[in-house]
C-alpha positions as CSV (number, residue, x, y, z in Angstrom):
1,X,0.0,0.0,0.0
2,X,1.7,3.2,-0.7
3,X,0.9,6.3,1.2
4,X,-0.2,8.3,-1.1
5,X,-3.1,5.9,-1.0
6,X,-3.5,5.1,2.4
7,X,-5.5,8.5,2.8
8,X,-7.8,8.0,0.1
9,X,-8.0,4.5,1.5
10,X,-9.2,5.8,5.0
11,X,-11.5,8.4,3.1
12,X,-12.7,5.5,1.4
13,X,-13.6,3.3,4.5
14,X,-15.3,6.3,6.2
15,X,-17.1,7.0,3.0
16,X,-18.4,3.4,3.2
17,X,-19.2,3.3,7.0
18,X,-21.4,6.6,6.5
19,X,-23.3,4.3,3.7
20,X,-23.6,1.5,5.6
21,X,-24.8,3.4,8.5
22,X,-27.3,4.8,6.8
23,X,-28.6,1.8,5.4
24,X,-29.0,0.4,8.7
25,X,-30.8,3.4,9.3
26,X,-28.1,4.4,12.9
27,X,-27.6,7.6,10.7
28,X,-30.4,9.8,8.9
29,X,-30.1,9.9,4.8
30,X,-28.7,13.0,3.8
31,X,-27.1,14.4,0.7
32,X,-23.1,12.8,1.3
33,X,-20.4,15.5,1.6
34,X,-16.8,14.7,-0.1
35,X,-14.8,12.8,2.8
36,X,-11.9,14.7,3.8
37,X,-9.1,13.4,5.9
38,X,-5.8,15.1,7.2
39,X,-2.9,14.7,9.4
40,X,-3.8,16.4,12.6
41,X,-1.5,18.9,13.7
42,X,-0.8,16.9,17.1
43,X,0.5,14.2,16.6
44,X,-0.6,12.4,19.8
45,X,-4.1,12.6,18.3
46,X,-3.1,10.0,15.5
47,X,-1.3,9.9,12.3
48,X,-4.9,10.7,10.4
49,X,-8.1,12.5,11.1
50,X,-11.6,13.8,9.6
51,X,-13.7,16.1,10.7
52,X,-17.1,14.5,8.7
53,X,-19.3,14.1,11.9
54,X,-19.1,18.6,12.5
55,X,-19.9,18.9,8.5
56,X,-23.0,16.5,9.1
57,X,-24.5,17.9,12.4
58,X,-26.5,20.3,11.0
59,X,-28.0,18.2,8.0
60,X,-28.2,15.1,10.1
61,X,-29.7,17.1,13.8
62,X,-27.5,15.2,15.7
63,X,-24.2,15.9,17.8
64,X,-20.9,15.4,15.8
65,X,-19.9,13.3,18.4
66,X,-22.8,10.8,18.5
67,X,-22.5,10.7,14.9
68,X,-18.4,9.8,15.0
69,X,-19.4,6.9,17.3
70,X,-21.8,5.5,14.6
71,X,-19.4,6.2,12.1
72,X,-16.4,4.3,14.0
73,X,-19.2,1.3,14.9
74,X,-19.0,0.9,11.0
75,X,-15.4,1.0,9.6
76,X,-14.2,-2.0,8.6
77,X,-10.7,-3.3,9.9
78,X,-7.8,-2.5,8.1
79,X,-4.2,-3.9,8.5
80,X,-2.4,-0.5,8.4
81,X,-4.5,0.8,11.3
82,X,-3.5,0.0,14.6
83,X,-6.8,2.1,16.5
84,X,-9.8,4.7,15.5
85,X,-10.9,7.1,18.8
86,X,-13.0,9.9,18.6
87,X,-11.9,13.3,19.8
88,X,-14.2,16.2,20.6
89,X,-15.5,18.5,19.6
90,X,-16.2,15.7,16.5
91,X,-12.9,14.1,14.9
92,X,-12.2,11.1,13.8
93,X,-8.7,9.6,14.7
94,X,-6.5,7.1,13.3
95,X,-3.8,5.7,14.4
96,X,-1.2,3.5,12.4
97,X,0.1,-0.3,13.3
98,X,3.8,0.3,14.5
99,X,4.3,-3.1,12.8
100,X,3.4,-2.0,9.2
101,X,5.2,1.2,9.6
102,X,8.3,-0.4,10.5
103,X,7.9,-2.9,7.4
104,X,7.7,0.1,5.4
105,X,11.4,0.7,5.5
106,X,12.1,-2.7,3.9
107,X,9.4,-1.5,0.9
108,X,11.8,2.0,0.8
109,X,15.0,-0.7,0.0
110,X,13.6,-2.5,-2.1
111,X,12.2,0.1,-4.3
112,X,15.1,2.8,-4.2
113,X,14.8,5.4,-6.3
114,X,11.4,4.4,-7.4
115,X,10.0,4.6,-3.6
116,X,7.0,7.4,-3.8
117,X,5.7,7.0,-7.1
118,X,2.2,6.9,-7.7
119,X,0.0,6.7,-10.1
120,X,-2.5,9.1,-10.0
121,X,-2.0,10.7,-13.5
122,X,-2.9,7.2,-15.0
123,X,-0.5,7.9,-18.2
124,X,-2.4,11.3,-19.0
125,X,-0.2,13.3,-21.6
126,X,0.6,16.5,-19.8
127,X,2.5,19.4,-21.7
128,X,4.3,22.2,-19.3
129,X,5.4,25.4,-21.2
130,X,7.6,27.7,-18.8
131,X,10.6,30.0,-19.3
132,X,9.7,31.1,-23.0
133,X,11.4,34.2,-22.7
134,X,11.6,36.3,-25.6
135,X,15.1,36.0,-27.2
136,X,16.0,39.0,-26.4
137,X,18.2,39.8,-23.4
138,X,19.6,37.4,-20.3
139,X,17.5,36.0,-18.2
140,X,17.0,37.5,-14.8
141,X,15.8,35.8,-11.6
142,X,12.7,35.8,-12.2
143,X,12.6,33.7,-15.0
144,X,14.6,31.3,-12.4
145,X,11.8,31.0,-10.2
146,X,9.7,29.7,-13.6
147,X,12.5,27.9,-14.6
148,X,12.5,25.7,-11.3
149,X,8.9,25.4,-10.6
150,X,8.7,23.8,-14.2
151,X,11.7,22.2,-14.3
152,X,10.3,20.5,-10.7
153,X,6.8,20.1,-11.4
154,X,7.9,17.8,-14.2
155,X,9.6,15.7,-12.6
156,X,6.5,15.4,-9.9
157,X,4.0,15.0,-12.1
158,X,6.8,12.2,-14.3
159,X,6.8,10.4,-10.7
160,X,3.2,9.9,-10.3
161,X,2.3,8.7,-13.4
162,X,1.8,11.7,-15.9
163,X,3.5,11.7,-19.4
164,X,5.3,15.1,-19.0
165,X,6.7,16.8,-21.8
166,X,8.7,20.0,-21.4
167,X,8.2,22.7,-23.9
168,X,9.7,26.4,-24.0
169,X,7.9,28.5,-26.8
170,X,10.5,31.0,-28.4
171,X,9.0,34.3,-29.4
172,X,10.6,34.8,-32.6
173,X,8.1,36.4,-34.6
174,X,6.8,40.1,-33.6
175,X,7.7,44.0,-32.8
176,X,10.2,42.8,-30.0
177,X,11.9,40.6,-32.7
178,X,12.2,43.5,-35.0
179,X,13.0,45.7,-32.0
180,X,16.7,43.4,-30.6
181,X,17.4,43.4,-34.4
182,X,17.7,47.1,-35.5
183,X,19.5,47.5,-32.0
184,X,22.3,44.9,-32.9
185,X,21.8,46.2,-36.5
186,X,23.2,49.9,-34.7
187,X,25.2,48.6,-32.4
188,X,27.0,46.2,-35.2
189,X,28.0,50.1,-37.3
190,X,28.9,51.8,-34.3
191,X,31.8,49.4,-33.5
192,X,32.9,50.9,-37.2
193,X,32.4,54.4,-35.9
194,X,29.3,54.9,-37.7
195,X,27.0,57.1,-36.0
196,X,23.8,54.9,-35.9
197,X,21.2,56.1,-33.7
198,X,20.0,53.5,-30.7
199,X,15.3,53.0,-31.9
200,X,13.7,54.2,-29.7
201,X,12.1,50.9,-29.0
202,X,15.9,49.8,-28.7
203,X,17.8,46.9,-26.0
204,X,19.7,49.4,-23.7
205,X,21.7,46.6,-22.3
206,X,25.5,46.4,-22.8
207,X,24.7,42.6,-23.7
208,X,23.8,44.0,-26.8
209,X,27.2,45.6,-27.7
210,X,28.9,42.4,-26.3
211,X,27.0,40.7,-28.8
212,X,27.9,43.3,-31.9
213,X,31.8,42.9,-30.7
214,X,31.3,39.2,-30.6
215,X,29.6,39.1,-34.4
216,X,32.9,41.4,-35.6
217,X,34.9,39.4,-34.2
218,X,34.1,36.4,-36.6
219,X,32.3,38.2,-39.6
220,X,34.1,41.2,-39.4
221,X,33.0,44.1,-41.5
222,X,30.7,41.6,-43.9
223,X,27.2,43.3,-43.2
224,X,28.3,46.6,-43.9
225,X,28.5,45.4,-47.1
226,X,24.7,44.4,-47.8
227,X,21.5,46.4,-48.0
228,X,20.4,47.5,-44.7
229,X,17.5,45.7,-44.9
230,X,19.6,42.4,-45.8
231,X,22.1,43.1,-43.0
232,X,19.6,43.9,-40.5
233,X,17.9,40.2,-41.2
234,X,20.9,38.2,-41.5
235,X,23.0,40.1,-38.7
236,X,19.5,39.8,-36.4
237,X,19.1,36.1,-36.8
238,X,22.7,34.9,-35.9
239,X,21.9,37.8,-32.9
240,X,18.7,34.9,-31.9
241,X,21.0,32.5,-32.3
242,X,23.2,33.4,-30.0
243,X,20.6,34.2,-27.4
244,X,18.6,31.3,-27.5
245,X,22.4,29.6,-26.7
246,X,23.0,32.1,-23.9
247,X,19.7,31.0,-22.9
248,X,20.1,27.5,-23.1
249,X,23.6,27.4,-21.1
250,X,21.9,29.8,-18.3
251,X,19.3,27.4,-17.6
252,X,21.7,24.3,-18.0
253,X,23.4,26.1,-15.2
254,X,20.5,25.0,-13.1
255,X,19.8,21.7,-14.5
256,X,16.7,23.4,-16.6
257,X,16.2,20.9,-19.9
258,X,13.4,21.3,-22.3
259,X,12.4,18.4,-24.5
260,X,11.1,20.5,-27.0
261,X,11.9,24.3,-28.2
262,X,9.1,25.5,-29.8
263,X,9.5,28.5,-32.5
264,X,6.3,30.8,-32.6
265,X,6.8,31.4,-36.4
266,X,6.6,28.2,-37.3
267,X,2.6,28.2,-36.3
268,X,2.8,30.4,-39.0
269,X,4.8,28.7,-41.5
270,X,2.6,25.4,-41.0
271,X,-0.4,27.0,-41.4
272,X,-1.5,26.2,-37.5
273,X,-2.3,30.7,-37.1
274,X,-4.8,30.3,-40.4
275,X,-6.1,27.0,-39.2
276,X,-6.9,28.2,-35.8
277,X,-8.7,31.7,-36.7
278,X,-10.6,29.7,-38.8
279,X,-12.1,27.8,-36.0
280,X,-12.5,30.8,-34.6
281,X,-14.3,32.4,-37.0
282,X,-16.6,29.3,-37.9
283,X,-18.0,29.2,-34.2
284,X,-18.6,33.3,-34.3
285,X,-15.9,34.5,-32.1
286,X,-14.2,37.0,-34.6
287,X,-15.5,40.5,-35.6
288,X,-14.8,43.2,-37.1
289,X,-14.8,46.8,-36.1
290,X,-12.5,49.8,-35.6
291,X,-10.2,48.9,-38.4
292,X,-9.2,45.6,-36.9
293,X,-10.2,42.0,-36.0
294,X,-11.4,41.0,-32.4
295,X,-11.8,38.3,-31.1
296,X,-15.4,38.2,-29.5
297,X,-14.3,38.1,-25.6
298,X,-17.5,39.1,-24.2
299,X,-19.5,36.1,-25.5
300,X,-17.6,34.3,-23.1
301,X,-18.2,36.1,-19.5
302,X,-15.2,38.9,-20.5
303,X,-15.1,41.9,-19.7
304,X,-13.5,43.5,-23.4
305,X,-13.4,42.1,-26.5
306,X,-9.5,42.1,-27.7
307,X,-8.0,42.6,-30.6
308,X,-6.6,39.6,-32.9
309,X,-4.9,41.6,-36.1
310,X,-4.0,45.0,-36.2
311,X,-4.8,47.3,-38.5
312,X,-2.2,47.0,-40.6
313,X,-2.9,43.4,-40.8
314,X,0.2,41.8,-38.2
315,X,-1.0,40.0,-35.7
316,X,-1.2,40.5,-31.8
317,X,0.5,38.1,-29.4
318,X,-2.7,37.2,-28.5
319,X,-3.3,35.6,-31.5
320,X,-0.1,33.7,-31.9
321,X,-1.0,32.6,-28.4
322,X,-4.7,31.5,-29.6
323,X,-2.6,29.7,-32.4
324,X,0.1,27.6,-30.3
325,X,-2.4,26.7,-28.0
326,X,-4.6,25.3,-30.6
327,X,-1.6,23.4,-31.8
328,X,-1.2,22.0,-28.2
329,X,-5.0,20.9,-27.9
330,X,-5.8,20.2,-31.5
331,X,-2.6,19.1,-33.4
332,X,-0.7,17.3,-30.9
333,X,-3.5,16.2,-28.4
334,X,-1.9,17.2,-24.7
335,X,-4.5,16.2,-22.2
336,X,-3.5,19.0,-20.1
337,X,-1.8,21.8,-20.6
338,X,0.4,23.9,-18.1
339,X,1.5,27.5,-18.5
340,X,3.4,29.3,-16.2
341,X,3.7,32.8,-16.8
342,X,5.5,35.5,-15.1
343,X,3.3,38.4,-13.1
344,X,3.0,40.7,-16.1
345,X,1.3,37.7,-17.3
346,X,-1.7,38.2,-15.1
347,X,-4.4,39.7,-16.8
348,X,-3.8,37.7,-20.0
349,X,-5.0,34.5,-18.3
350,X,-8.5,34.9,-18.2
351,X,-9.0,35.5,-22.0
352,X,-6.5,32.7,-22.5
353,X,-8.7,30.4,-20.8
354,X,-11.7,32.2,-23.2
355,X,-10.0,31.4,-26.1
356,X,-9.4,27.6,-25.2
357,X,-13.0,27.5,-24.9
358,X,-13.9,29.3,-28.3
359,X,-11.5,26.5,-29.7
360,X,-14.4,23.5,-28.4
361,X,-11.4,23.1,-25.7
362,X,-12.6,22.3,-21.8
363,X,-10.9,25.7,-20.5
364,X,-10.2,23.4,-17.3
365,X,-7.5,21.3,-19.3
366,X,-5.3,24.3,-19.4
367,X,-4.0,25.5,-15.9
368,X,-1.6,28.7,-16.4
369,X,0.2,29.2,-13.0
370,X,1.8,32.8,-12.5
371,X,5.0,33.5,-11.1
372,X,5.4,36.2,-9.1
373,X,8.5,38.4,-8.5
374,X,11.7,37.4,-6.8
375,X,13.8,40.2,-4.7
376,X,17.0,39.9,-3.6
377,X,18.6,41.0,-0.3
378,X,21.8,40.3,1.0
379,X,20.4,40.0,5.1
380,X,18.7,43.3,5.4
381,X,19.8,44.7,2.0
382,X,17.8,44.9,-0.7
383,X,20.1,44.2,-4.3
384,X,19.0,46.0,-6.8
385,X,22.1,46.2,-9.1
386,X,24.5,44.0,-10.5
387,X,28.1,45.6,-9.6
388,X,29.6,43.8,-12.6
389,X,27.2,44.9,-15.4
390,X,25.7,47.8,-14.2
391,X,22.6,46.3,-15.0
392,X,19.8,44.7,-13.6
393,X,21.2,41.0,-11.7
394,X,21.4,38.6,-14.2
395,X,20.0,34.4,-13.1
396,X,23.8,33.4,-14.0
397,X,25.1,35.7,-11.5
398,X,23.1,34.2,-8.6
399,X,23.4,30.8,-9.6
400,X,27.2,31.5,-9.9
401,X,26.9,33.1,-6.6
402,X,24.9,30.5,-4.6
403,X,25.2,27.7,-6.3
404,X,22.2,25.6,-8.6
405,X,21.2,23.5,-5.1
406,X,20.0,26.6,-3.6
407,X,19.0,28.4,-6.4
408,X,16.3,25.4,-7.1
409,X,15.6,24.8,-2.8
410,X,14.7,28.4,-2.5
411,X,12.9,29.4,-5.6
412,X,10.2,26.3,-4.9
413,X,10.3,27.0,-1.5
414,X,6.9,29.6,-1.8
415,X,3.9,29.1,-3.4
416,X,4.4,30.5,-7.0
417,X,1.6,33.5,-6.6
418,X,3.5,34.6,-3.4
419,X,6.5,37.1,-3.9
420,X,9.9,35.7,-2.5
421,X,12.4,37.3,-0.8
422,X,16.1,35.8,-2.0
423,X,18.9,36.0,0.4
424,X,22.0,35.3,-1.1
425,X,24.0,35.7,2.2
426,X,21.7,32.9,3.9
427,X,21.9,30.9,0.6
428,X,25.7,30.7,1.1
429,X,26.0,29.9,4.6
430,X,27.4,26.6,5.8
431,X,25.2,26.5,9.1
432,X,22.0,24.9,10.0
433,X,20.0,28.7,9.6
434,X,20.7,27.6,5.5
435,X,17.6,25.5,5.2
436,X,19.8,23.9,2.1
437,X,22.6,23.4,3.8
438,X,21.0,21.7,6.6
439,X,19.2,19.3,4.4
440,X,21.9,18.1,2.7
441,X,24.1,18.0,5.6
442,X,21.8,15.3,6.5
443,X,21.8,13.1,3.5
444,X,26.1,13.8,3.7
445,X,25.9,12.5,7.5
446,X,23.7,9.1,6.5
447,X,25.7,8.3,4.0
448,X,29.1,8.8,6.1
449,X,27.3,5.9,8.9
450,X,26.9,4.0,5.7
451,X,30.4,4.4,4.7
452,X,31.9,3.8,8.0
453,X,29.1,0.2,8.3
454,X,30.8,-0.9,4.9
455,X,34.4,-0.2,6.3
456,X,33.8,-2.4,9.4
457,X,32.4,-4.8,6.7
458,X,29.2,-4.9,8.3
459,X,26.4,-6.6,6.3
460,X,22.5,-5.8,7.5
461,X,21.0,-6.8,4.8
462,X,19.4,-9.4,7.2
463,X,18.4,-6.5,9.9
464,X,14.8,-7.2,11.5
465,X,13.0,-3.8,10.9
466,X,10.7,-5.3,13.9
467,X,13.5,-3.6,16.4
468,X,12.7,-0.1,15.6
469,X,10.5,1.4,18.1
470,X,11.5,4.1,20.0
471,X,9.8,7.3,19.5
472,X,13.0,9.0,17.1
473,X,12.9,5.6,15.3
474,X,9.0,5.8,14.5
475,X,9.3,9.6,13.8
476,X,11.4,9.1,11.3
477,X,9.6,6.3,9.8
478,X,6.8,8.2,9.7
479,X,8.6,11.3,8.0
480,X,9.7,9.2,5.7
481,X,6.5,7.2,4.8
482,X,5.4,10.6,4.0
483,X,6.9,10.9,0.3
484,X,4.2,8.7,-2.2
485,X,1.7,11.2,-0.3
486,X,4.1,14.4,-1.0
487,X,4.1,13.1,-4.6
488,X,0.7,13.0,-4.8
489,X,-0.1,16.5,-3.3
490,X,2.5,18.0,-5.4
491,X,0.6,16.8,-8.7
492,X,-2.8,17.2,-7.6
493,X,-2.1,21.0,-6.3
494,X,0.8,21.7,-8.8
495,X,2.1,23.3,-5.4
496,X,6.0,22.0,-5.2
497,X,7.0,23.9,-2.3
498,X,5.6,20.9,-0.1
499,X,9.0,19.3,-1.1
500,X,11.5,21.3,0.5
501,X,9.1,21.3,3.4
502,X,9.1,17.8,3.5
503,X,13.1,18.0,3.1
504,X,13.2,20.1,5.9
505,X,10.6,17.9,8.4
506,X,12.4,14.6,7.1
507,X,16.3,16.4,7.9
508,X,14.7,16.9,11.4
509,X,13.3,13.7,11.9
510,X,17.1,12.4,10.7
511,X,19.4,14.3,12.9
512,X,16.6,14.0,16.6
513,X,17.1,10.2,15.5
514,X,20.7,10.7,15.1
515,X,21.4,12.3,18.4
516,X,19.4,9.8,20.3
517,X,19.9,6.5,19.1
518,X,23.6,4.9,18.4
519,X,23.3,3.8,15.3
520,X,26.3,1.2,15.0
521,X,26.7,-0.2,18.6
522,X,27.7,-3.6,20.1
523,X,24.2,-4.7,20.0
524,X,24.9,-6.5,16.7
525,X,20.6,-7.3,15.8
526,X,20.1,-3.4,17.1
527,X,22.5,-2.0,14.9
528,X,21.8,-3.8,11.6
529,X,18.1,-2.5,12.1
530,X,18.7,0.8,12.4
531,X,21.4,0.9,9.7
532,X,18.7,-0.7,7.4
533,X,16.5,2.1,8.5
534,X,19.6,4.9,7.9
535,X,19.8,2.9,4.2
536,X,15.9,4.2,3.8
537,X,15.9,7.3,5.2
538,X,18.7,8.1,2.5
539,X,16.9,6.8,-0.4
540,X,13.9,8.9,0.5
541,X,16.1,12.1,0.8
542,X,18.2,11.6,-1.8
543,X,14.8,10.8,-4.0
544,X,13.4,13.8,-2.5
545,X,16.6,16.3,-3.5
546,X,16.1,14.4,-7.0
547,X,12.4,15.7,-7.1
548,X,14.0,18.9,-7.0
549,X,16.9,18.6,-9.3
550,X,19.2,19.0,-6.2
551,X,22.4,17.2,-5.5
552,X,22.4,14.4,-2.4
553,X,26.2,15.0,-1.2
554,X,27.8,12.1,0.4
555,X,30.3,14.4,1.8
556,X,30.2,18.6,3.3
């Protein structure tokens, strides 16, 4: 039984007791609320709880309490569950057999890195889109924080049975586009002292002159020698190419992959933009008025209308965006689809999810998750500046400032539509107030026990798990019998700051255990147990570090 299933197990035999009891007429008929169980905050009230019997007093005119004791009279016996009390003012308690918790750790060893999957997506095709950062500049730390909750999410979602693939869409079509190209177009003359004025839609950045010095330094003069309109193309697209490299290595520098790099103008090269305003325009959703072409908002519960083509006959990013989501739905046939989208993102959500519908697409298969801002601080200070570049901080300065291991703990450590306060002081610090650091330290001190059992030759493969059960043994059982749950969560919610929570809790659980029981002692049968149980508890935060795309150091 894994965990993650052990709740919906409980909710299961609840559910049933209430049916039962009803049948038997002990409980009135009334409409049945969703059961609900959770891990009550004190733990001396049981490793799970629900608190059905307050939701059904008032439908039922009875006392929460008389109806838990019906409830309880009803649920069937189950081997994981040691005893069910009731506790007032109406909650139902359960408590977990010692025995199967303890044979839990030989189920972590024998799965390993597999321990905690689940398989709640049931093979559902799942497409995540996140970074897609137009080509046009580094990437800063916000697009980190995407980068990471992506980047983790997908390997969640991979672990409980989703198939996950990894998309960044590149924004190469549009008035940005044209806008990095005329700058490196000027930039490119006026390392040949040509007095070429900066657009006034222009990159400011001194990435962009690195880039023109970089380009004469292999082509040399060359596109001084076309039309301007020739150089500016030809000079512009090696520009992209460069970027979307600079790009890649940034996020490689975190461990960010994508399976997929998606190019916007190829939606319209394969005729996927005609195809999908079509569709548009066959179900009604596309007018006409003021010059331009809407799309019919407002016959879908929004507020305004928005506009589809321009006047001049280009098209919005809007409409792009209408187009590569109907080549996610439509062409390649993604179950779900998740976007996440950076905070100036926000309001273009809702007509997103319009336009999924106008498409004959369940607006609920597409889930757009919006990151909001990071700011850095060194303890009180608030960074605002890189001291290098002059420039706004760039996500390859803080990763090579911090490291990728804290750069991925911290940035999933909030819930994406809370803004995060960075510290790169605490990131660096080699003490137990570095939430990282402390972590991994435990993983490093498991594995040197582990090192020091092999040295002494020691062999506890044969260790009775039916030894551990002191209180910091359990704990940490417990802790650890928490991942397939995590997993779970993680998925269903698309929330993965439950991870380095669950890092954190499970570190905890490690070091108390640590301090209080000798692992390797002359009691020979004691010590091969709890060195079984150290073998576990690393698998589980090792798997859990992996979850994140962090490191499990054997040594700090």
């Amino acid at each position: 039984m894994e965990l993650g299933l052990l709740r919906n197990k409980i909710a299961g035999l609840v559910g049933q007791a209430l049916k039962e009891a009803q049948e038997k007429g002990t409980l009135p008929r009334v409409a049945l609320p969703e059961v609900t169980v959770e891990h009550p905050q004190n733990p001396e009230h049981g490793d799970y709880a629900t608190g059905l019997p307050l939701r059904l007093a008032r439908s039922m005119s009875m006392s929460p309490l008389a109806i838990g004791e019906k409830l309880i009279a009803q649920v069937s016996a189950s081997e994981e569950i040691e005893k069910i009390d009731l506790a007032p003012p109406g909650f139902i308690n359960f408590t977990l057999k010692g025995r199967w918790l303890t044979s839990q750790v030989e189920t972590i060893g024998e799965q390993g890195e597999a321990y905690g999957n689940v398989d709640a997506g049931k093979g559902e095709k799942v497409q995540l889109e996140f970074v897609s950062v137009n080509p046009t500049g580094p990437l800063h730390v916000g697009h980190g924080r995407g980068a990471i909750l992506g980047s983790v999410l997908a390997s969640v979602l991979a672990a409980a049975g989703h198939k996950v693939q990894k998309e960044y869409y590149i924004n190469d079509a549009g008035a940005q586009i044209d806008a990095f190209k005329n700058t490196l177009w000027v930039r490119y003359q006026q390392q040949f002292g040509v007095p070429a004025e900066m657009p006034a839609s222009g990159y400011m950045g001194g990435y962009m002159v690195s880039l023109a010095q970089r380009i004469v330094a292999e082509d040399g003069d060359r596109y001084l020698h076309l039309p301007s309109e020739s150089a500016v193309k030809e000079l512009g697209e090696k520009g992209l190419r460069y970027m979307l490299d600079w790009i890649r290595d940034d996020l490689k520098l975190l461990g960010v992959e994508f399976d997929m790099w998606f190019s916007e103008r190829s939606l319209y090269r394969d005729s996927q933009y005609e195809k999908a305003m079509a569709v548009l325009r066959e179900k009604g959703f596309v007018t006409l008025k003021e010059g331009a072409t809407w799309f019919a908002s407002t016959a879908l519960g929004e507020d305004k209308d928005n506009v589809l083509i321009r006047g001049d006959g280009t098209p919005t990013y809007f409409a792009s965006d209408i187009a590569y989501h109907y080549n996610k739905f439509c062409e390649r046939g993604f179950d779900r689809v998740i976007d996440i989208w950076g905070a100036d993102h926000q309001g273009h959500a809702p007509r997103m999810k319009a336009a999924a519908a106008a498409l004959g697409v369940n607006p609920a298969r597409l889930k757009i998750i919006i990151s909001q801002m990071v700011a850095l601080r060194r303890g009180e200070e608030v960074v605002k500046v890189s001291k290098r570049s002059g420039e706004l901080i760039t996500l390859r300065e803080v990763a090579d400032e911090v490291g990728a291991d804290a750069c991925r703990f911290f940035f999933v450590s909030r819930t994406a539509d809370s803004q995060m306060d960075f510290d790169l002081e605490l990131a660096k610090k080699q003490s137990e107030e570095n939430p990282v650091y402390y972590v991994q330290y435990a993983h490093a001190r498991i594995s040197s026990i582990l090192r020091l059992a092999k040295e002494r030759k020691m062999d506890y493969q044969d260790g009775d798990v039916s030894l551990l059960t002191t209180p910091a043994e359990q704990v940490l059982i417990r802790k650890m019998v928490m991942l397939p749950e995590i997993i779970e969560l993680v998925a269903r919610t698309l929330e993965p700051h439950h991870l380095p929570y669950h890092a954190q809790e499970l570190a905890t659980a490690f070091h108390k255990f640590y301090k209080e029981c000798r692992v390797i002692s002359p009691d020979e049968c004691l010590s091969k147990s709890r060195l079984k149980l150290v073998e576990a508890a690393r698998i589980v935060l090792a798997r859990t570090l992996h979850l994140m795309g962090m490191t499990a150091p054997e040594t700090m």
